[in-house]
N, C-alpha and C positions, 0 to 999 in steps of 0.2 A: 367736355361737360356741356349739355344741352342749355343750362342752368340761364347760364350768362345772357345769352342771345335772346331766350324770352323773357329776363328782366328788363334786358335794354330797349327792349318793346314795348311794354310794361312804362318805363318811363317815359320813351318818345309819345305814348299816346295820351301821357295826361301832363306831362311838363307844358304844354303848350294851351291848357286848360285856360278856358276865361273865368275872370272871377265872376260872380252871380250876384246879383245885387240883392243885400241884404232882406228887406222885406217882399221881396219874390221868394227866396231861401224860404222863408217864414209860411210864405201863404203855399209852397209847396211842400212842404215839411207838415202842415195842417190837414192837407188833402191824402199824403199817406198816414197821417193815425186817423183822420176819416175812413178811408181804407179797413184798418184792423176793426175799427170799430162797426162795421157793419159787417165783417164776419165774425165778428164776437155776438153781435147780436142776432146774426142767424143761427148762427154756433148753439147760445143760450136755447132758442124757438124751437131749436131740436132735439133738448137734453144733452145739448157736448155730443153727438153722434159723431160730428167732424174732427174730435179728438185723436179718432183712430189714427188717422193721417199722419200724427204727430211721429216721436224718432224713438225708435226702440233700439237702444245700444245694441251693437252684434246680431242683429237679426237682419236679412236683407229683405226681408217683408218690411221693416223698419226704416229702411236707409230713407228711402222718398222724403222722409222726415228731416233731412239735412238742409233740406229747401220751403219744404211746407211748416217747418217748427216755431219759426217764427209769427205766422199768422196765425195761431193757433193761440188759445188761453182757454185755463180751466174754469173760468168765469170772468165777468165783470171788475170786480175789484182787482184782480192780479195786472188784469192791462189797464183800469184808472191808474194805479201805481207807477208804471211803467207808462205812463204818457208823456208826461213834463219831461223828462230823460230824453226819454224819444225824438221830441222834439227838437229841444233846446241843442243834444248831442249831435244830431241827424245834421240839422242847422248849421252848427260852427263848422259840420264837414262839409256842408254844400255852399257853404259860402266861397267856397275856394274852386269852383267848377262844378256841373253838373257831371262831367266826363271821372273827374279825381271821387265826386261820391261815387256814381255807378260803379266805379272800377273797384274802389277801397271798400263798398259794400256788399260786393258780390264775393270777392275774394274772402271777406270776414265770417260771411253766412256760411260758405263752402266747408273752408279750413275749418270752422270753430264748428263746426256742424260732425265734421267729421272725424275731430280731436274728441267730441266726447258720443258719440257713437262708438268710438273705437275706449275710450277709459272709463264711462259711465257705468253703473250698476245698472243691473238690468229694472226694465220699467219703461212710465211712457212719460217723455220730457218735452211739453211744449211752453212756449213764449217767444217774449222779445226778447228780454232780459239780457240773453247770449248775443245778439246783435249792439244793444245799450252797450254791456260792458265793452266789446271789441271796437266800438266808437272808440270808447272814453281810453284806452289801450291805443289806438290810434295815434291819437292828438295829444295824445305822451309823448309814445316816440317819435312821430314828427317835429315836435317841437324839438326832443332831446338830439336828431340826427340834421335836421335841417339847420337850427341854431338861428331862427329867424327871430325876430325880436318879436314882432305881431302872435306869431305862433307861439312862442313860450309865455305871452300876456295871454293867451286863450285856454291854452293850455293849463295852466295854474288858476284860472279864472272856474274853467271846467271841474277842475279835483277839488277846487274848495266849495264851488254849489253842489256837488254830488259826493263830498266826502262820505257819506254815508254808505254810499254803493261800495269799497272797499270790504266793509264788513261783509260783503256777499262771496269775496273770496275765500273768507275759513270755511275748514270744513265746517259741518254743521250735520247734527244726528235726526234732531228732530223738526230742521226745517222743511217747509211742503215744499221749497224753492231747492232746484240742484243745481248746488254750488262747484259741482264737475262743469256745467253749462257756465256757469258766470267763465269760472278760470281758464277754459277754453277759448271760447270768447273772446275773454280778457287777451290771453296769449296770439291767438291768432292776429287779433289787433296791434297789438307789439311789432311783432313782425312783419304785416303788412308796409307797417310806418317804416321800417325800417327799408323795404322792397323799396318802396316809392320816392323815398326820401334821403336816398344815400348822401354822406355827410362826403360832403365835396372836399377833395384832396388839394392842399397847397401849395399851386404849380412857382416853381425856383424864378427868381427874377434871372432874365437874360443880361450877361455883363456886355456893361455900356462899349458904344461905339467906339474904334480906335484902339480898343484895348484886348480886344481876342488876341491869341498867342498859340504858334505853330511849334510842334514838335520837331517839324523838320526842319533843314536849314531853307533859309528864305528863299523865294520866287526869282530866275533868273542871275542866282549865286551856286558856285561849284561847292560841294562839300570840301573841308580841310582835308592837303593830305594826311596819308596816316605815314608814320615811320615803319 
């Protein structure tokens, strides 16, 4: 199995991650919804032309959309909504390394990019949304596999200020939001936590000195005859 050897790489490259000091976290976490927000507003100046870009389930005219869906919104209002999230979620993940976000965010965008390209109805799905959710799916299972104490206060700190966003996982008929996208997302997120975060196994205490014991008979002694 290939599997193994590039999780283990996977870990070596962000286990050693420095943490990022809080209000840097912040003023760089401001500068990428700065970012959206000035392709939403050239977005807007064009009629939504750069929509197309966006991810068309099953279509490989569409796929490019796995990467561009994210900066992408069908106006104004869908990315105000989706800013506080953005940030605040972006945040709690970069406070732990700028190496652990890049890595855990690229990985989220990929996979959940590509879980609902491959489940979605057909159509054109752009936002953040999918990225929000896989955050917020992160910083679950990290908390739940790592078992750090800091992390499980952020963790539960996260799902009670955005308890709301949950409700983006049911299905929904007549939402303009696809909630294939959130669950994907969401899911890829999960799993990533789980890649990065594997819950350390409980190595056996070595028995104390003087007291090991030999199967055979001792050092510089003949074994008993036999009859």
């Amino acid at each position: 199995m290939t599997f193994v050897p590039h999780r283990r790489r996977l870990l070596e490259s962000t286990e050693d991650a420095e943490p990022m000091n809080w209000a840097r976290a912040l003023l760089l976490m401001g500068i990428a919804a700065g970012v959206l927000w000035v392709i939403e507003i050239v977005n807007w100046t064009l009629d939504q032309r750069l929509d197309r870009f966006g991810l068309r389930p099953r279509e490989l005219a569409g796929l490019e959309g796995v990467v561009t869906m994210p900066f992408l919104h069908s106006g104004l209002w869908p990315l105000l909504s989706n800013t506080p999230a953005f940030i605040v979620l972006g945040w709690a993940v970069l406070i732990s390394g700028l190496r652990v976000w890049a890595v855990s965010t690229s990985l989220i965008v990929v996979l959940g990019g590509l879980l609902t390209w491959f489940v979605a109805p057909s159509g054109l799905i752009i936002g953040v949304s999918s990225l929000v959710f896989g955050w917020l799916g992160y910083l679950l299972a990290r908390a739940f596999f790592s078992r750090r104490l800091l992390w499980i206060i952020g963790a539960v700190v996260a799902a009670f200020m955005f308890s709301g966003l949950f409700a983006g996982l049911i299905p929904s008929v007549n939402s303009n939001s696809s909630w294939q996208a959130h669950l994907c997302g969401f899911v890829a997120g999960l799993f990533v936590g789980w890649l990065l975060h594997p819950r350390k196994q409980k190595r056996l205490p070595l028995p104390a000195k003087g007291k090991l014991r030999s199967s055979g008979p001792a050092e510089g002694t003949a074994p008993a005859p036999t009859s």
